[in-house]
PAMARPA-76759 format. One record per residue (C-alpha): residue number from 1; residue in three letters; x, y, z. Coordinates in Angstrom, 3 decimals. Example, Ala and Ser with C-alpha at 12.3 -4.5 7.8 and 13.67 -1.06 7.14 Angstrom:
// PAMARPA-76759
1	Ala	12.300	-4.500	7.800 .
2	Ser	13.670	-1.060	7.140 .
//
This chain:
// PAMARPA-76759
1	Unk	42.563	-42.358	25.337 .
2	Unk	43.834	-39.697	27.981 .
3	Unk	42.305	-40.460	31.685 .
4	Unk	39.972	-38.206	32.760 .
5	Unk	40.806	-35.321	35.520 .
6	Unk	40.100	-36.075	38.878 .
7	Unk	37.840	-32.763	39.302 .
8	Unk	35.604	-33.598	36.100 .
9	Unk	32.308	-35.905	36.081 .
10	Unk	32.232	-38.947	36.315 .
11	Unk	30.094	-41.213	33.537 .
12	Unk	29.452	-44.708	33.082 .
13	Unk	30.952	-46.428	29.888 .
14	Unk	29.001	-45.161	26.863 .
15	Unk	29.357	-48.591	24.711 .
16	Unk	29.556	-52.189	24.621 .
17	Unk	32.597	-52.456	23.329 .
18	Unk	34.306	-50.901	26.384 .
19	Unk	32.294	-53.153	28.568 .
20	Unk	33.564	-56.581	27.321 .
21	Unk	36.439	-56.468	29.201 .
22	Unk	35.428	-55.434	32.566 .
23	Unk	32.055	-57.807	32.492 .
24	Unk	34.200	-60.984	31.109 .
25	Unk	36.315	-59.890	34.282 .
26	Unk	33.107	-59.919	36.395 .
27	Unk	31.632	-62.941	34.987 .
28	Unk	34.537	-65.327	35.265 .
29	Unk	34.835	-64.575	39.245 .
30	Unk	31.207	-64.992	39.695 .
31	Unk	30.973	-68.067	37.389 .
32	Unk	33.665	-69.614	39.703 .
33	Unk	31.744	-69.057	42.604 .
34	Unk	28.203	-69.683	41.887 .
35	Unk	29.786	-73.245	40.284 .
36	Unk	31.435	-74.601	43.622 .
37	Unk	28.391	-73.857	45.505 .
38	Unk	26.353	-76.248	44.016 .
39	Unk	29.374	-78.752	42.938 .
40	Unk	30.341	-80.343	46.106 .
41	Unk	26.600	-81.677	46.955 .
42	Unk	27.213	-84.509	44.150 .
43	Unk	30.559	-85.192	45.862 .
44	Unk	29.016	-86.020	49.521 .
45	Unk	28.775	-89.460	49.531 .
46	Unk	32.454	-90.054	48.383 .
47	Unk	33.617	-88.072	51.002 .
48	Unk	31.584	-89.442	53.961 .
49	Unk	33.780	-93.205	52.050 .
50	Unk	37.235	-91.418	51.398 .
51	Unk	37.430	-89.471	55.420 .
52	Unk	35.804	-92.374	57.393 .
53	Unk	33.343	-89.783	58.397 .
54	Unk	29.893	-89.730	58.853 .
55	Unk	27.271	-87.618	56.917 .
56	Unk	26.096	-85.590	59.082 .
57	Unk	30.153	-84.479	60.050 .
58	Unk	30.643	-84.142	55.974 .
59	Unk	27.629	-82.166	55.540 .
60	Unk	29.348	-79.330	57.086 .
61	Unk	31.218	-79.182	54.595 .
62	Unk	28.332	-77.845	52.536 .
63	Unk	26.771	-75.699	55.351 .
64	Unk	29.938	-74.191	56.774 .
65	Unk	30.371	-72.886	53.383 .
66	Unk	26.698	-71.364	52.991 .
67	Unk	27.235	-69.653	56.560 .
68	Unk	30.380	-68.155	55.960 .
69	Unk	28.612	-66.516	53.099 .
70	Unk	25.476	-65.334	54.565 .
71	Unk	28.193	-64.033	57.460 .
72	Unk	30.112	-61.587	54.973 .
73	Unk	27.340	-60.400	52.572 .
74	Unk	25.775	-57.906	54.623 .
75	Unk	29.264	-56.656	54.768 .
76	Unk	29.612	-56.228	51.061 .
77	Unk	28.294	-52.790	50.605 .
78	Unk	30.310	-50.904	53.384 .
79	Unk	33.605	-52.316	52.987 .
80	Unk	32.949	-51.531	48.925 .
81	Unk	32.281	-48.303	49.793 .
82	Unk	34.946	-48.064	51.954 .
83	Unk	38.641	-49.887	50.160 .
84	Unk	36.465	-49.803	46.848 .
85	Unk	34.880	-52.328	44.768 .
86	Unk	37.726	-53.464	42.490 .
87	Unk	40.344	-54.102	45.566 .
88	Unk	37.838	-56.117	47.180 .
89	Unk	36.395	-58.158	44.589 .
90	Unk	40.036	-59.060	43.902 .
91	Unk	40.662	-59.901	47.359 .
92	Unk	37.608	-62.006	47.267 .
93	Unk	38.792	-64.192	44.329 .
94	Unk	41.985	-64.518	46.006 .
95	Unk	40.951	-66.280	48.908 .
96	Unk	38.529	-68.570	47.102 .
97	Unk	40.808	-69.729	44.910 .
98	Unk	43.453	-70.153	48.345 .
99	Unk	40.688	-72.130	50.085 .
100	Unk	40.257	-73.838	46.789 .
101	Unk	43.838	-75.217	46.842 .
102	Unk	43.504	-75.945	50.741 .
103	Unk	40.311	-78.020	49.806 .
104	Unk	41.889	-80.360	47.600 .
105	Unk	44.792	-81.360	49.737 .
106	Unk	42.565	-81.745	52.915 .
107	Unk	43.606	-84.820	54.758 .
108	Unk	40.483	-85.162	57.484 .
109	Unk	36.776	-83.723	57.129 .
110	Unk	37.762	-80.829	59.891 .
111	Unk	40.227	-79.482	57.473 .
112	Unk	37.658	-79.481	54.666 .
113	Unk	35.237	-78.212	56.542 .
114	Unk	37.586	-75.484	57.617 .
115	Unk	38.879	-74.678	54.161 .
116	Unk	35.238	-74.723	53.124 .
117	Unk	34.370	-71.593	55.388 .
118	Unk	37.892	-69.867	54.229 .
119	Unk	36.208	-70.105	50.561 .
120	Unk	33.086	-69.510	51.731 .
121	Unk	34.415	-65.998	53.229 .
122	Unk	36.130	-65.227	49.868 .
123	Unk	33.244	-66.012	47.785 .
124	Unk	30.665	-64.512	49.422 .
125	Unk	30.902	-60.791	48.712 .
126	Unk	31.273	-61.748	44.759 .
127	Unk	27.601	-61.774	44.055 .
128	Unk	26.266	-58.574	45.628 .
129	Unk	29.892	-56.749	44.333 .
130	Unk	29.718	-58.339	40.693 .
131	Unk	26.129	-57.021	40.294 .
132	Unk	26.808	-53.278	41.954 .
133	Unk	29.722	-52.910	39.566 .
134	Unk	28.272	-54.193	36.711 .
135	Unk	25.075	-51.723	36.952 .
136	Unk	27.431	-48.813	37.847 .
137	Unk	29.733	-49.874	34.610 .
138	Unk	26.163	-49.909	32.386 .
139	Unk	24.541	-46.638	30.657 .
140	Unk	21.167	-46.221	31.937 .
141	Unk	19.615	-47.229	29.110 .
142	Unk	21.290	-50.554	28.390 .
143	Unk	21.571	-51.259	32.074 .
144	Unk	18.348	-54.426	31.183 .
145	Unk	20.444	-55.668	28.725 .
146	Unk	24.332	-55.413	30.562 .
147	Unk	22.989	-56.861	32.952 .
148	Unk	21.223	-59.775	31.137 .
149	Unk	24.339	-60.729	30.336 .
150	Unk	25.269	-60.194	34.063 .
151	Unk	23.093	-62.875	34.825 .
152	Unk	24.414	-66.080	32.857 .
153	Unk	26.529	-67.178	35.195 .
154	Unk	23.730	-66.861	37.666 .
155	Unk	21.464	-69.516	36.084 .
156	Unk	23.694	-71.573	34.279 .
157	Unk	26.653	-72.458	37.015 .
158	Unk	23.809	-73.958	39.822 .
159	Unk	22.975	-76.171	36.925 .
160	Unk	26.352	-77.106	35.362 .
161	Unk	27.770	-77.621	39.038 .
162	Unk	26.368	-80.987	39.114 .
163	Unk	27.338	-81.978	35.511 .
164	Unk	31.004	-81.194	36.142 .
165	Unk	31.314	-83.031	39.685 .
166	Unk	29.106	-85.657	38.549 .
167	Unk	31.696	-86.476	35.927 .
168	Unk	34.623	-85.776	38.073 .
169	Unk	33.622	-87.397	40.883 .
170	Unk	32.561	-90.876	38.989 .
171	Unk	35.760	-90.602	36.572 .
172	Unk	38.300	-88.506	37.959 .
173	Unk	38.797	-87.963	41.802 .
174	Unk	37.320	-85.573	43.832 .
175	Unk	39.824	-83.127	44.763 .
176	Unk	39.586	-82.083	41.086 .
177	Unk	35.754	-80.004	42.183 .
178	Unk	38.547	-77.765	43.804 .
179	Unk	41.571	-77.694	41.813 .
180	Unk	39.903	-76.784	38.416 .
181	Unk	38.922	-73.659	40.222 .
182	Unk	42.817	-72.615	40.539 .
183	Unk	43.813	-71.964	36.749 .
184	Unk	39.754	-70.124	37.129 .
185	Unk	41.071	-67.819	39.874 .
186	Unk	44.075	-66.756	38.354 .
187	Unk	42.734	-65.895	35.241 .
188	Unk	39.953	-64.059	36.491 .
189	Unk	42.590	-61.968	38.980 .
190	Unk	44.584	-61.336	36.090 .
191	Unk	41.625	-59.842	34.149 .
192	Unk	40.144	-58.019	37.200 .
193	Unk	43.772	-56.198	37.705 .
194	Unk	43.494	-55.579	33.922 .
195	Unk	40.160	-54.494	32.989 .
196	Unk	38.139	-53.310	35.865 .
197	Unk	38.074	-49.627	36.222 .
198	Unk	38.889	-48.130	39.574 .
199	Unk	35.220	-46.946	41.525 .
200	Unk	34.676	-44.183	43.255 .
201	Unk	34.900	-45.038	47.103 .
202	Unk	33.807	-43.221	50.406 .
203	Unk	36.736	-42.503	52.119 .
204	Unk	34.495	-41.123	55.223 .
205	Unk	31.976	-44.507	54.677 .
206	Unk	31.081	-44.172	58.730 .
207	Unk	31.126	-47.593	60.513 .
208	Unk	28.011	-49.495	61.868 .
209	Unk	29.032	-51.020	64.363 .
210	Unk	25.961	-52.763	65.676 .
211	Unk	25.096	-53.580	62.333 .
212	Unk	28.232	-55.571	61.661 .
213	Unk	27.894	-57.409	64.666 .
214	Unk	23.929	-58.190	64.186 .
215	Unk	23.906	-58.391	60.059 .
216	Unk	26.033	-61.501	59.959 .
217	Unk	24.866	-63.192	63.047 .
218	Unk	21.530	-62.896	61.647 .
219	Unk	21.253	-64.177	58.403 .
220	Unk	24.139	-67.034	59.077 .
221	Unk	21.462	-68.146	62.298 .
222	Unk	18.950	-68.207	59.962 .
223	Unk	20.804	-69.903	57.556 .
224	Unk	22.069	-72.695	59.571 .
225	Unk	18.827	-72.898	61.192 .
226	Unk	17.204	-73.680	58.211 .
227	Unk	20.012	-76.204	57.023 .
228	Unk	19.451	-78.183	59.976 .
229	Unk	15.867	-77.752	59.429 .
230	Unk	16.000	-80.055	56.673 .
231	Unk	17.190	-82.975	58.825 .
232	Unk	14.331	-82.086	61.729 .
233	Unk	12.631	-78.825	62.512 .
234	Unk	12.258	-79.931	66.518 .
235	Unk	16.009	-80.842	66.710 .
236	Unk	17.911	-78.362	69.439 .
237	Unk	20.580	-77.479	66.462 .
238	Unk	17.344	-75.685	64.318 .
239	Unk	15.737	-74.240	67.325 .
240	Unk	18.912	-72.541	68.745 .
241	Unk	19.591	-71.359	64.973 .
242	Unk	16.533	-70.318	64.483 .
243	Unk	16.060	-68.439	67.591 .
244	Unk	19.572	-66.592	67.350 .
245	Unk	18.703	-65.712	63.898 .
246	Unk	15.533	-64.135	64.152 .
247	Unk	16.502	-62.484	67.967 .
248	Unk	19.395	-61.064	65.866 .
249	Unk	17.231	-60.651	63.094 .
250	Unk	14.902	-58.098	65.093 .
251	Unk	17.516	-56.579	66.935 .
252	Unk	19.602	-55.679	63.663 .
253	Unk	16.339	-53.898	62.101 .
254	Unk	16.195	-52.039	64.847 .
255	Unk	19.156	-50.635	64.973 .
256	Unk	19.614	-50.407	60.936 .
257	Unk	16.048	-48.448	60.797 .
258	Unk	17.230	-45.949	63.552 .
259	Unk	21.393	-45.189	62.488 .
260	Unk	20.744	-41.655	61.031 .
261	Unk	23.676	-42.248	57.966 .
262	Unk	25.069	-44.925	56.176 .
263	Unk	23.573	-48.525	58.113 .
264	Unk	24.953	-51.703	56.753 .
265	Unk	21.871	-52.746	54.663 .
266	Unk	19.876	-49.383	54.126 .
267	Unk	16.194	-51.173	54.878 .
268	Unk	14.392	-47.865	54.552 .
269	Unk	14.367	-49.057	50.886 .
270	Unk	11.701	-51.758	51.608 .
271	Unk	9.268	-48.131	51.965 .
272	Unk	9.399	-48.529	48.214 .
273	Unk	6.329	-50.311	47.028 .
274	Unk	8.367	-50.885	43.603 .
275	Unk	11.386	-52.329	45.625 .
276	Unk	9.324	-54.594	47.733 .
277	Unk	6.733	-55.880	45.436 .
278	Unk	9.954	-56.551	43.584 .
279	Unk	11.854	-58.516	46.510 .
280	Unk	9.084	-60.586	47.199 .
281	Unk	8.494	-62.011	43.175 .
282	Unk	12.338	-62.754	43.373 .
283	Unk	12.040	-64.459	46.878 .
284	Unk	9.547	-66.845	44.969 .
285	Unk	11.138	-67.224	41.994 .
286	Unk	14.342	-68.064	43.800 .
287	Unk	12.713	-70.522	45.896 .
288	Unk	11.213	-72.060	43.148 .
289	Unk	14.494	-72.327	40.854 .
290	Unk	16.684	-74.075	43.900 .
291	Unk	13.966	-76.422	44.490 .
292	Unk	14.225	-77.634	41.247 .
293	Unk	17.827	-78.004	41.247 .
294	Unk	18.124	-79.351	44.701 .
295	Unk	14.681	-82.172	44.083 .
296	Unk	15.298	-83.744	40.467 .
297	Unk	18.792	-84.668	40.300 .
298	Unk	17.988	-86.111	43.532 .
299	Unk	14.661	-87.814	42.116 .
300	Unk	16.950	-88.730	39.262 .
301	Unk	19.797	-90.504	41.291 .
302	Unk	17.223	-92.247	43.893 .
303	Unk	14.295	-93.672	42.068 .
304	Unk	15.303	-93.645	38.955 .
305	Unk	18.850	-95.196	39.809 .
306	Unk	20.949	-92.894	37.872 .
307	Unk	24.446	-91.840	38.315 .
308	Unk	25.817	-88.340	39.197 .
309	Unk	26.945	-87.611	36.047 .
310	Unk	23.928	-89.018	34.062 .
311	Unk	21.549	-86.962	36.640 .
312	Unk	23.601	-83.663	36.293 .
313	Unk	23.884	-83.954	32.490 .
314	Unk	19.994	-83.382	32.685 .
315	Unk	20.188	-79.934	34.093 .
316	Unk	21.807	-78.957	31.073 .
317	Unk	18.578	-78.728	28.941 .
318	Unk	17.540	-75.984	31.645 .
319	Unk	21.256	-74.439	31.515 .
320	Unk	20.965	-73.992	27.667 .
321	Unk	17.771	-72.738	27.421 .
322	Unk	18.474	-70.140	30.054 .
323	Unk	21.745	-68.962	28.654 .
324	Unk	19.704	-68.744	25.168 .
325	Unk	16.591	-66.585	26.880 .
326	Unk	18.564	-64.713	29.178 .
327	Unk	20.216	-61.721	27.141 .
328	Unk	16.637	-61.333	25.365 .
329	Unk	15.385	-61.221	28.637 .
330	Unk	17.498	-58.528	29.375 .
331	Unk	16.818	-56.374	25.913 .
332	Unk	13.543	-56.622	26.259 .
333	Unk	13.619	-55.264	29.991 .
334	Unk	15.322	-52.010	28.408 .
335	Unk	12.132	-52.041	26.539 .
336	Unk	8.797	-52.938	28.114 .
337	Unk	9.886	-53.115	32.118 .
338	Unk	10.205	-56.474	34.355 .
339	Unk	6.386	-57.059	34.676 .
340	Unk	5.222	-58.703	31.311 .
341	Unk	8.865	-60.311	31.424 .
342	Unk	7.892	-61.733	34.901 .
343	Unk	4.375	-62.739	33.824 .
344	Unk	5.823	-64.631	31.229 .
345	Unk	8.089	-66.184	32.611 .
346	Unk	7.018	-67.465	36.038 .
347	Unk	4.035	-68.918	34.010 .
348	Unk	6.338	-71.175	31.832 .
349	Unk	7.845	-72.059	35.069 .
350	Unk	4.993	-72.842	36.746 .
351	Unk	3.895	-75.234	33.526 .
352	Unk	7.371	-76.912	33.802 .
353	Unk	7.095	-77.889	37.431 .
354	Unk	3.396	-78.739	36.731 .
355	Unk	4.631	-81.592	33.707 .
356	Unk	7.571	-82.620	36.326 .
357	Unk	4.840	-83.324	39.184 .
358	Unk	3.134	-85.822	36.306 .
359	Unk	6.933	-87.879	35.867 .
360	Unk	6.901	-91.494	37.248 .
361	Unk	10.083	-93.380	38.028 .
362	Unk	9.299	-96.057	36.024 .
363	Unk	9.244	-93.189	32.911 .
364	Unk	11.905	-92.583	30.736 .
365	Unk	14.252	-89.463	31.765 .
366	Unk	13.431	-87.908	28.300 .
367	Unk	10.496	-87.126	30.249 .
368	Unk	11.868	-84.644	32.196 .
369	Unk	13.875	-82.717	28.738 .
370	Unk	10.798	-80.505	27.885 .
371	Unk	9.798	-78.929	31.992 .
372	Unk	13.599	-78.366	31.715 .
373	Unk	13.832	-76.453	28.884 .
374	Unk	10.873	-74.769	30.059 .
375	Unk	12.112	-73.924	33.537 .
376	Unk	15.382	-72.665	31.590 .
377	Unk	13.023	-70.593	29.552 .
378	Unk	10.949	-68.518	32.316 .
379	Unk	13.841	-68.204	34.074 .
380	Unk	16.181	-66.536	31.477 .
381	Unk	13.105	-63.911	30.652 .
382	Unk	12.548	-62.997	34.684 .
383	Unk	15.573	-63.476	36.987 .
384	Unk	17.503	-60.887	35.483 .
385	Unk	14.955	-58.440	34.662 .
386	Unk	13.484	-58.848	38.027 .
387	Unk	17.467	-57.827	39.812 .
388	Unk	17.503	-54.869	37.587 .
389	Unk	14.088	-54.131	38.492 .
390	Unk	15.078	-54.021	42.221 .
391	Unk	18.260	-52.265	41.798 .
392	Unk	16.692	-49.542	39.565 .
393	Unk	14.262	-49.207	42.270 .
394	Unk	16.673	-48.151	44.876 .
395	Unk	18.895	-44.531	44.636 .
396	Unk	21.708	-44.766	42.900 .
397	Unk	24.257	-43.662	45.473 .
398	Unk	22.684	-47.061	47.309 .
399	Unk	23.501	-49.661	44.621 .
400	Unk	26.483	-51.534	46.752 .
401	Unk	23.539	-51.594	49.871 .
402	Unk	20.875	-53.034	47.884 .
403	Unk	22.476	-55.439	46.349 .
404	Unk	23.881	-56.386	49.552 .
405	Unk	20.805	-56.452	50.668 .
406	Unk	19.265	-58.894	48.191 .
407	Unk	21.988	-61.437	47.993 .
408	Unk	21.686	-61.850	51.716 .
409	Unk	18.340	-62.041	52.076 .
410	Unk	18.550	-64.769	48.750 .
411	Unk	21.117	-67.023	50.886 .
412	Unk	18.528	-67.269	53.112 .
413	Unk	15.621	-68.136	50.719 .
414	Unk	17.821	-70.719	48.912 .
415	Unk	19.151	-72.276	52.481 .
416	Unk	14.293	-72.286	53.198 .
417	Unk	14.013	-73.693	49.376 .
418	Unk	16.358	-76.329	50.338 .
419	Unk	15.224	-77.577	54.255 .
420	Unk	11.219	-76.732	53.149 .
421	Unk	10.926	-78.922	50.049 .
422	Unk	13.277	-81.928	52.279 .
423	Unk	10.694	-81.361	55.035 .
424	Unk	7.680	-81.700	52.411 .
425	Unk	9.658	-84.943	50.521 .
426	Unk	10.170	-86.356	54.277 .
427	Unk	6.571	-85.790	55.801 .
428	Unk	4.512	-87.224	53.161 .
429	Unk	6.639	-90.120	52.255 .
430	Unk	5.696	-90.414	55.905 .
431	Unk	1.927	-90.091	54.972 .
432	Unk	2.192	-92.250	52.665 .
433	Unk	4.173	-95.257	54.181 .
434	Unk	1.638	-95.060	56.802 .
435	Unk	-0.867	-95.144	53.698 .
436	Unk	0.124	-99.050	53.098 .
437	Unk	2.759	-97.885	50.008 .
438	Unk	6.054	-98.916	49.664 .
439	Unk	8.807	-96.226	50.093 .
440	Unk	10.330	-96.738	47.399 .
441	Unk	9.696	-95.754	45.220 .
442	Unk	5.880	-95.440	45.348 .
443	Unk	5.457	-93.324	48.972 .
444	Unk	9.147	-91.330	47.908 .
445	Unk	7.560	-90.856	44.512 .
446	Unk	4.334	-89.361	45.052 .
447	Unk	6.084	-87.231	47.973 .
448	Unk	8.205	-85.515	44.964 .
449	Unk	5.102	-85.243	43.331 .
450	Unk	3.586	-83.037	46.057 .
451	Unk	6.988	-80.694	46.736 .
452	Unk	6.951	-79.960	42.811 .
453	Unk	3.180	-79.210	43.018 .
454	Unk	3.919	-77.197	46.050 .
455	Unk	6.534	-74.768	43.538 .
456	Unk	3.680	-74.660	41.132 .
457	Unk	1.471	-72.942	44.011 .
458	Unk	4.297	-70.653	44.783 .
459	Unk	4.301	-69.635	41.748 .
460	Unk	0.803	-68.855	40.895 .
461	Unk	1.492	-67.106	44.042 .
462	Unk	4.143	-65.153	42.511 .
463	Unk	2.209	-64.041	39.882 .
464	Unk	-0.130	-62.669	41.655 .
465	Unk	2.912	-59.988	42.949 .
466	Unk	3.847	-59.575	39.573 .
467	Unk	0.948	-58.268	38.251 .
468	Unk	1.249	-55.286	40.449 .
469	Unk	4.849	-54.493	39.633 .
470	Unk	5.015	-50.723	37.930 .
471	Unk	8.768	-49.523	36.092 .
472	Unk	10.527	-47.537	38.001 .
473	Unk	11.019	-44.060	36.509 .
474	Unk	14.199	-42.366	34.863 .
475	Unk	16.099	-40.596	36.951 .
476	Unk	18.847	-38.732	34.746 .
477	Unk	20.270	-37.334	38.038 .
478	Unk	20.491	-40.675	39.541 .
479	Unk	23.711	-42.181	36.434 .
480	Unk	25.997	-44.625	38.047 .
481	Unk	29.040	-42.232	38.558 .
482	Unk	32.721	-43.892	37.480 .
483	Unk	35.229	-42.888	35.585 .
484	Unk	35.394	-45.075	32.173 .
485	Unk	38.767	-44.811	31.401 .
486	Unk	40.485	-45.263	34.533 .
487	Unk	41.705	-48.459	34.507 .
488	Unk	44.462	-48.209	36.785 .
//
């Protein structure tokens, strides 16, 4: 197979076959990434006991990481554009996988902390890169499907995080969260160097200046304001984050809404009623899924008095069903749109967290295998459908922008999921106390009770903006443009 000259048109790959390669490539970085985030929660205890630290020094170690993300995403699209996607997603994976090693041999809680934002730097541009590749890689008409499969690692590494350090962590050691990541980098450098074909990049990709600046101070304020959120809304940490964040927050719209050519997020998409009817199902559905995932291991581990491991192994129900609905989730979007898909599958969802509000402590954890399976379910049929849905709702020469776009402004819904479902489990056990219960685990139990009916409303809620989504038409003009064979 004889490259293809540099003056004739570019195409996306025409078959599956030529895709394995470059989406295994994809898929192992991302899988890496998306696992560590949600990994070192389970470890937090042991290393507030093995540094001599104190929580609330070791919890940095978690939100140093989620800033340094939200920092770099908004950067994601114009440095793609720029050095080109392949170079930096390699780059990326490279400094993970450094920080990775540096985590492991950390010696205080400031190191990890440090190392933590070195990773956090590398592994934030992997999302929003991994998905613009992967729909530039995909023929138009598979692109549902492609990126179906896109989407596994997605949905099953927040829920096999906890499984893996739960088990390390009670039977191995804890350095081990980081160190399994190292023969996981390597590998997936090796195969990106191999397999992934070289993008077209915008030499002249202009410079936003402002937006550089403002983009990452806004949605890492926001971020960290709504970590610390979770430990008190009225604490001067939250309010100064808060305040930076949306100041910045303003300021960076501004400025992104009046640069003429190439801003650093291009918000002008948001004029699309398909894009932002779109935006606002996911923000739901993404609030919904991390509240899960952040609430009932917890529930699990304090009122039901089960270990890490034991309370990570039951997010696996959710991971398999997922990974099972997923890639007919994303044949189907090829097929009939994101709307009945969405429909679908935020009602399941809605059921699931419905049955968990009804689960006691005193019931058996087999209690909690069905809403999992179900949550796995409605979750495989919409996430991905509902990413392709935005992405094929933006121009094509905007892909690296959008999805930019989205996986900052889903840091920041995840980092909300997180400190507004604490806030809810906090308050009312508060409520409740004052009620004449017990806190545990009748006033902590009926406060879980209220944060999972609280997902249910939010998604009825999402419904509602489902209903109105429309598929966005075929644009044959609009194909990805790469060159297939170039593998250089």
């Amino acid at each position: 197979m004889s490259a293809q000259g540099s003056n004739s048109p570019a195409i996306p790959f025409t078959s599956m076959r030529q895709l394995v390669g470059p989406l295994l490539a994809i898929i192992v970085g991302i899988f890496m990434v998306i696992l560590d985030s949600t990994a070192v929660n389970v470890a937090i205890p042991v290393l507030v006991k093995d540094f001599h630290s104190s929580l609330e020094t070791v919890q940095w170690t978690i939100t140093g990481y989620a800033l340094a993300q939200a920092a770099v995403i908004p950067l994601a699209g114009w440095i793609t554009d720029r050095y080109g996607s392949k170079q930096i997603f390699i780059i990326s994976l490279v400094l993970f996988t450094i920080g990775s090693v540096l985590c492991a041999f950390a010696t205080t809680a400031d190191q990890l902390i440090f190392y933590r934002v070195l990773q956090g730097l590398g592994g934030g541009m992997v999302s929003p890169i991994s998905f613009a590749m992967t729909y530039k890689l995909s023929p138009p008409e598979k692109a549902g499907s492609i990126m179906g499969l896109m989407g596994l690692p997605i949905l099953l590494a927040p829920a096999l995080g906890p499984i893996l350090a739960g088990y390390l962590v009670d039977y191995v050691k804890w350095e081990w969260i980081f160190l399994i990541n190292v023969p996981v980098g390597i590998v997936g450098v090796i195969l990106c160097v191999w397999q992934l074909p070289r993008l077209p990049k915008k030499a002249s990709a202009s410079l936003d200046m402002w937006g550089i600046i403002l983009g990452p101070l806004a949605f890492s304020g926001l971020s960290y304001g709504l970590s610390e959120g979770a430990h008190g809304w009225s604490s001067s940490k939250t309010i100064i984050g808060l305040i930076i964040g949306v100041v910045s927050l303003a300021a960076f719209i501004i400025v992104e809404l009046s640069r003429k050519s190439e801003p650093l997020l291009e918000l002008r998409v948001f004029k699309s009623p398909l894009f932002t009817r779109g935006i606002l199902v996911q923000w739901v559905l993404q609030f919904v899924m991390f509240g899960i995932i952040f609430s009932v291991p917890f529930f699990m581990q304090q009122l039901m008095g089960m270990s890490a491991f034991k309370a990570g192994l039951w997010t696996l129900p959710q991971a398999i069903a997922a990974g099972v609905f997923m890639p007919f989730g994303g044949r189907l979007y090829d097929r009939i749109g994101a709307r009945p898909l969405v429909l679908i599958g935020l009602t399941i969802v809605g059921i699931g967290a419905f049955l968990i509000s009804r689960i006691d402590p005193s019931d058996s954890a087999s209690s909690f295998l069905i809403p999992r399976i179900m949550l796995g379910m409605g979750m495989g049929l919409s996430f991905l459908a509902l990413n392709t849905h935005l992405i094929q709702s933006a121009p094509a020469n905007l892909v690296s922008r959008v999805t930019s776009l989205t996986s900052a402004a889903q840091q920041v819904v995840t980092s909300f999921s997180v400190a507004g479902l604490t806030t809810i489990i906090a308050n009312r056990t508060a409520h409740y106390v004052a009620n004449g219960e017990k806190q545990i685990p009748g006033a902590m139990s009926h406060a879980f009770h209220d944060s999972y009916l609280v997902l249910v409303g939010l998604a009825l809620v999402g419904l509602l903006f489902a209903a109105t989504l429309k598929r966005p038409k075929k644009d044959s003009s609009a194909a990805p443009v790469v060159h297939a064979v170039d593998l250089g």
